[in-house]
DOGUTOR-966666 format. One record per residue (C-alpha): residue number from 0; x, z, y; residue in one letter. Coordinates in pm, whole numbers, plus 50000, padded with zeros to 5 digits. Each point is the difference from the previous one (the first is absolute). Layout:
N
  pado      x      z      y  vose
   NUM      X      Z      Y     A
...
***
This chain:
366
  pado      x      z      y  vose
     0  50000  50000  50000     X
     1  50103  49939  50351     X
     2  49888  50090  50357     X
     3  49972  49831  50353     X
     4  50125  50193  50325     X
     5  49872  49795  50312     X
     6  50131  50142  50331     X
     7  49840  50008  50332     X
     8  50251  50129  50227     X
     9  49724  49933  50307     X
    10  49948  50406  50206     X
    11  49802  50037  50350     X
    12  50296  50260  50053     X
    13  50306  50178  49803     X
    14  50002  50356  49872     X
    15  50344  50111  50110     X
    16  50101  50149  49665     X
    17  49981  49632  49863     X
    18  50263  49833  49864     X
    19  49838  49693  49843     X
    20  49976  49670  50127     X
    21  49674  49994  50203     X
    22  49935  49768  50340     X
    23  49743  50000  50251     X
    24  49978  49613  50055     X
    25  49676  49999  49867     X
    26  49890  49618  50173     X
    27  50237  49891  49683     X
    28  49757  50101  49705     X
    29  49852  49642  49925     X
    30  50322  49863  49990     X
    31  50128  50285  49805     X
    32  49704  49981  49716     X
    33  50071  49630  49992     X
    34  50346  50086  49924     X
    35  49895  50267  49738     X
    36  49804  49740  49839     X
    37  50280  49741  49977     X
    38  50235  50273  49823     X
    39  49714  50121  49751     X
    40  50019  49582  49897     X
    41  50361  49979  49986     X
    42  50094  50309  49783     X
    43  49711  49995  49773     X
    44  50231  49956  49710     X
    45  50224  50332  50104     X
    46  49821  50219  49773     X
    47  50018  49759  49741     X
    48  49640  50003  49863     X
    49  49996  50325  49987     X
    50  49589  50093  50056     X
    51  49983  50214  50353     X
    52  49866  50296  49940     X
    53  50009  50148  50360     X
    54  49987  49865  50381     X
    55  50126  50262  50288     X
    56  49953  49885  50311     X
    57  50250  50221  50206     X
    58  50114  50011  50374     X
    59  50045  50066  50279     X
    60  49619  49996  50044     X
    61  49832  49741  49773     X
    62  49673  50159  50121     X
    63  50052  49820  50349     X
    64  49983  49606  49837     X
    65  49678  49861  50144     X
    66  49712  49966  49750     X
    67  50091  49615  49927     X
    68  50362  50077  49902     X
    69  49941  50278  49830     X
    70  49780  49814  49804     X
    71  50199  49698  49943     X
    72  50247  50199  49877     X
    73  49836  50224  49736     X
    74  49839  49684  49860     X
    75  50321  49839  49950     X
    76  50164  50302  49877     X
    77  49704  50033  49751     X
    78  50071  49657  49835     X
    79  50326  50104  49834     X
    80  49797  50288  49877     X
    81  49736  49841  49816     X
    82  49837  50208  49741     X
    83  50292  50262  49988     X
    84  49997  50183  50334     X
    85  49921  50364  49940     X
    86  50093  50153  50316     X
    87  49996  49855  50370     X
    88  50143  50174  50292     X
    89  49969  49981  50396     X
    90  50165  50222  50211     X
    91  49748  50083  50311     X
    92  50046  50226  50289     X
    93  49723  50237  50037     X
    94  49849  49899  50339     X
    95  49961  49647  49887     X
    96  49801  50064  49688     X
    97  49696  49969  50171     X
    98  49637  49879  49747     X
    99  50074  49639  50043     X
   100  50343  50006  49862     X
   101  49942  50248  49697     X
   102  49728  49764  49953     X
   103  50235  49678  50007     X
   104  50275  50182  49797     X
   105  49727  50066  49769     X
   106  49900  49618  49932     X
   107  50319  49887  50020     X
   108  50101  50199  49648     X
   109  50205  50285  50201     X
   110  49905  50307  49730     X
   111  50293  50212  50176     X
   112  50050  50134  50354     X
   113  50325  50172  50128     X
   114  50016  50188  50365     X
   115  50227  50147  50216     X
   116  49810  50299  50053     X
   117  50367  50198  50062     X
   118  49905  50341  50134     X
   119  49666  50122  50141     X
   120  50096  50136  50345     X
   121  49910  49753  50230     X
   122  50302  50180  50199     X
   123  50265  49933  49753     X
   124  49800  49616  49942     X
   125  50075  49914  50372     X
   126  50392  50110  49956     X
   127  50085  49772  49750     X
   128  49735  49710  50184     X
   129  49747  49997  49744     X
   130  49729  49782  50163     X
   131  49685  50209  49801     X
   132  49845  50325  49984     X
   133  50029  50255  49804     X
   134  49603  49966  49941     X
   135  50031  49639  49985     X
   136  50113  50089  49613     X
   137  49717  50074  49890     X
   138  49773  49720  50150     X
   139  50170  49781  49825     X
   140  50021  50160  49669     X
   141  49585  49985  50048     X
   142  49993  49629  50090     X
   143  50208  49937  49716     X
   144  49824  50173  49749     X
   145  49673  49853  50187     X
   146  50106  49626  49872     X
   147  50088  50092  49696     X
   148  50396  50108  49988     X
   149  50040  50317  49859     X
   150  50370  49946  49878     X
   151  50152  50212  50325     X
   152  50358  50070  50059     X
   153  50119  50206  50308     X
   154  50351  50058  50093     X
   155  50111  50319  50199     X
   156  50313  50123  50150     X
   157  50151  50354  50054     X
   158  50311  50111  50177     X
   159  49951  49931  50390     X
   160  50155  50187  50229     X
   161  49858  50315  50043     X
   162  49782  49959  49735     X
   163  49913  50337  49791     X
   164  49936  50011  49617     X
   165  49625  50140  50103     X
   166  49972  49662  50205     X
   167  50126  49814  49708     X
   168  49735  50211  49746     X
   169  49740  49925  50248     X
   170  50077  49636  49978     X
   171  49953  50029  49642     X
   172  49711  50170  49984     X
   173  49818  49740  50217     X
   174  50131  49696  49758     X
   175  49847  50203  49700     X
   176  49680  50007  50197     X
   177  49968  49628  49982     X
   178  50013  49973  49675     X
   179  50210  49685  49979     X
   180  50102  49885  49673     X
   181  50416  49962  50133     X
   182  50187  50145  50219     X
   183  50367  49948  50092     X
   184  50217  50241  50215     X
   185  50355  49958  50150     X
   186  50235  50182  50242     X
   187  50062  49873  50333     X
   188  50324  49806  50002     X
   189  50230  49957  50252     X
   190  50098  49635  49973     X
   191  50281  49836  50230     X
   192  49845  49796  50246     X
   193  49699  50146  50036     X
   194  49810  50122  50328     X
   195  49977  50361  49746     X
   196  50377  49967  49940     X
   197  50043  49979  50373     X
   198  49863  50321  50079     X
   199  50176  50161  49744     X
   200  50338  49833  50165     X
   201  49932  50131  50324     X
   202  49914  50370  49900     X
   203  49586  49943  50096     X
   204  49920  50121  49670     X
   205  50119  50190  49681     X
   206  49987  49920  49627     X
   207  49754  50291  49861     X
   208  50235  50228  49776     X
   209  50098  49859  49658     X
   210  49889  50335  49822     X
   211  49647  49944  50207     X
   212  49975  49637  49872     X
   213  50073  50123  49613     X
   214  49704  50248  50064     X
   215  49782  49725  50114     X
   216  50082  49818  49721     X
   217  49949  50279  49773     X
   218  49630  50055  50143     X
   219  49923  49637  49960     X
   220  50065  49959  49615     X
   221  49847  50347  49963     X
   222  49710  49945  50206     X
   223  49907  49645  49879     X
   224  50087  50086  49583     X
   225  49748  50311  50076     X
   226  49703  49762  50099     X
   227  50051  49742  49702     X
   228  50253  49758  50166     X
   229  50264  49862  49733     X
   230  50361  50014  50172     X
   231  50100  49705  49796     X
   232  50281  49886  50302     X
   233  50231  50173  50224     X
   234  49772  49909  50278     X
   235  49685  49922  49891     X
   236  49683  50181  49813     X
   237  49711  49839  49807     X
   238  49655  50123  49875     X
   239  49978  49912  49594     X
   240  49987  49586  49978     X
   241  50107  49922  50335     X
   242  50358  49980  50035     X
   243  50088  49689  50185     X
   244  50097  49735  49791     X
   245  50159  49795  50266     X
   246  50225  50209  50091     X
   247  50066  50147  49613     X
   248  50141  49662  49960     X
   249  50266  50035  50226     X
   250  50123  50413  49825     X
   251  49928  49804  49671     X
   252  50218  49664  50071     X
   253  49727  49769  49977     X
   254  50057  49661  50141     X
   255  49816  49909  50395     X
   256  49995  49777  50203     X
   257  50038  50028  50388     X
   258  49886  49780  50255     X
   259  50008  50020  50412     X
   260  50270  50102  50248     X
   261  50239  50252  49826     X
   262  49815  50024  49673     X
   263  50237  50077  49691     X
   264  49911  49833  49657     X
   265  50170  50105  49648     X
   266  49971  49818  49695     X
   267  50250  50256  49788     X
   268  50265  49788  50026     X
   269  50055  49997  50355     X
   270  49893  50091  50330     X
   271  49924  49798  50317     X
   272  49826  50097  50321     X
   273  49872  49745  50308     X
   274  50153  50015  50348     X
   275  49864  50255  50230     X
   276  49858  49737  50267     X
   277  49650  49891  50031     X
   278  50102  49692  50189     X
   279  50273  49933  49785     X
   280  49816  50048  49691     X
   281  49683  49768  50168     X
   282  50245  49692  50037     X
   283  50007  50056  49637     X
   284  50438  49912  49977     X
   285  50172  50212  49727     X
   286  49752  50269  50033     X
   287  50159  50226  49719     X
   288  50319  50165  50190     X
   289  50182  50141  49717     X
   290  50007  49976  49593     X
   291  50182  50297  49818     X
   292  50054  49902  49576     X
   293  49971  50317  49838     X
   294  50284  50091  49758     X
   295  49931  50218  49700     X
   296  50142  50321  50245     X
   297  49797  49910  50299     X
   298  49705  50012  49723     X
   299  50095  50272  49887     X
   300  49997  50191  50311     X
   301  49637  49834  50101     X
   302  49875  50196  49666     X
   303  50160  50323  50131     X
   304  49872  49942  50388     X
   305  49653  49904  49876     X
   306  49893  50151  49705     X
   307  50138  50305  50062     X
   308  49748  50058  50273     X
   309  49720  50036  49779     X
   310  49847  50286  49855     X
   311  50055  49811  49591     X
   312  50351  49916  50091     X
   313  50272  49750  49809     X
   314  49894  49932  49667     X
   315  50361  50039  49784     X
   316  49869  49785  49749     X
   317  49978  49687  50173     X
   318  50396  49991  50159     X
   319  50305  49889  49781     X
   320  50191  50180  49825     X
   321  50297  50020  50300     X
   322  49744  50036  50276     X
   323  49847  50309  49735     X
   324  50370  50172  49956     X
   325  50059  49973  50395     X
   326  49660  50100  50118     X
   327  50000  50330  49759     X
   328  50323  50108  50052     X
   329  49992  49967  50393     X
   330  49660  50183  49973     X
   331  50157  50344  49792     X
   332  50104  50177  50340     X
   333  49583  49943  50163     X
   334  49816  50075  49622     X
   335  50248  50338  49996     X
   336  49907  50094  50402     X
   337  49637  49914  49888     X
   338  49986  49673  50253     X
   339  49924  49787  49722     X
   340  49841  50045  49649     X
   341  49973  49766  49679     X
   342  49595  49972  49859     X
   343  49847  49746  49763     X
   344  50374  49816  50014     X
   345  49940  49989  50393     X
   346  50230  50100  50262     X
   347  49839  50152  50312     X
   348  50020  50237  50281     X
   349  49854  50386  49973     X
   350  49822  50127  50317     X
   351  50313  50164  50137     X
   352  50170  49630  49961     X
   353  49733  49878  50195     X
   354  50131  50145  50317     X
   355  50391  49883  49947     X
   356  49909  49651  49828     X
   357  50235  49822  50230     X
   358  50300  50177  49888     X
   359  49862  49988  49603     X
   360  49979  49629  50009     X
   361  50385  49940  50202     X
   362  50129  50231  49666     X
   363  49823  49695  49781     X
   364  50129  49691  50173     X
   365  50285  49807  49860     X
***
């Protein structure tokens, strides 16, 4: 099986903690789709045949295509998918899901809506230039459940500055009262060359304590386990049967491709990715900026980077025999500190692994 990762790097404005590719030219989008369309033709033989199980349309904001494109798109996307497509994913931002688009989403085959719902303090929403509301959350979760998408995945970040583990819990507690199927929570990174990074450079702000940021960590897994959510990735928490798929191909090394402006595609052989220029990748010239052949090392450390992150782990049974010897030998210092642990002939991390997974996995490389 195989999946399809269409970007839309289109945003009406950037959060400054963003570090991905994103523009505000948003006069471009025809051309842009047109473009999108011309790739989907050209690489349909990447995957090889392989049926497409999953579409993810990603951004940026994806949610800010007009109707006709977003249209045009999906319907294109669905043809490679005929008769296999199990689950079909469009990233929204909360204040644009209003009726009409759940409703459009809905015919169009979308079964699977991710937001950006981030933190509910409208405060903390306005630092890092969120355009919605807190409250705007919830509106759309109805409208989307109103036409008929119940599939709901929310992501959520902890760690501003400032920000107190009974904020954090709070946060929480407001996502559980959704009752979204998903939800998906990261730390606030500092990335170079961001407007977040910035502040951080010029002594505006402070990073929130690393023991705080372990705690908040801590209450997530323990608050979200306690109300029936499966922590089945580092990052992200499922209710039983809906784990996303899409995005289980990528932790499980399942071939997708990428289309748009700075989309990645991997075919388990090797890795390419498409310049980072809407213009550049309208006009359509040698669109994919970079190809990197995978080795039987660099493949190697993919299964390490990847599979590792999730909650079943590497399965030892399915590396060679020299890959088996390294792995188990460079994993005898985490499996004695309790970082790591060996079930069902499965490598994974333990809870208190969880929170040092970095430094587990840079033990494990070659």
């Amino acid at each position: 099986m195989s999946g399809i990762y269409a970007h839309i790097p289109f945003c009406k404005s950037r959060c400054i903690y963003c570090g991905f590719y994103s523009t505000t030219l948003l006069s471009l989008q025809d051309e842009y789709v047109d473009a999108m369309l011309r790739e989907l033709d050209n690489r349909k033989d990447y995957l090889s045949g392989e049926p497409v199980k999953t579409i993810y349309i990603g951004g940026g904001t994806p949610s800010m295509l007009s109707s006709h494109n977003l249209s045009r798109l999906c319907q294109h996307l669905k043809t490679f998918a005929y008769g296999t497509l199990e689950e079909f994913t469009v990233e929204c931002n909360p204040d644009d899901v209003t009726p009409e688009l759940a409703s459009l989403l809905h015919s169009l085959g979308v079964n699977r809506v991710s937001m950006g719902a981030q933190t509910f303090s409208d405060e903390r929403l306005a630092f890092i230039h969120r355009r919605h509301k807190a409250h705007q959350v919830e509106e759309a979760i109805y409208n989307l459940r109103n036409a008929g998408i119940t599939n709901i995945s929310i992501d959520l970040m902890f760690g501003f500055p400032d920000e107190t583990v009974e904020n954090w819990k709070s946060d929480i507690e407001q996502a559980l009262s959704l009752g979204v199927q998903h939800i998906s929570a990261y730390s606030l990174m500092y990335e170079e060359g961001t407007p977040l990074y910035k502040l951080l450079e010029d002594g505006k702000i402070k990073e929130i304590n690393e023991d705080v940021s372990l705690e908040m960590y801590e209450t997530l897994i323990t608050l979200l386990t306690q109300a029936g959510y499966e922590h089945y990735e580092i990052s992200n928490f499922a209710l039983s049967g809906y784990r996303s798929k899409h995005n289980s191909s990528y932790w499980k090394r399942i071939p997708y491709l990428g289309i748009g402006a700075a989309a990645h595609s991997y075919n388990l052989t090797s890795r390419q990715w498409n310049v980072s220029d809407v213009e550049l990748y309208i006009k359509g010239d040698n669109i994919v900026e970079d190809c990197e052949l995978l080795d039987a090392t660099e493949q190697y450390n993919d299964l390490i980077t990847t599979s590792l992150r999730t909650s079943e782990g590497i399965d030892l049974g399915s590396l060679s025999e020299t890959d088996f010897h390294y792995l188990t030998k460079a994993a005898s210092k985490s499996i004695e500190q309790g970082n790591l642990i060996i079930e069902n002939n499965h490598l994974h991390l333990t809870r208190k692994g969880l929170f040092i997974s970095d430094a587990v996995m840079v033990e494990l490389i070659k």
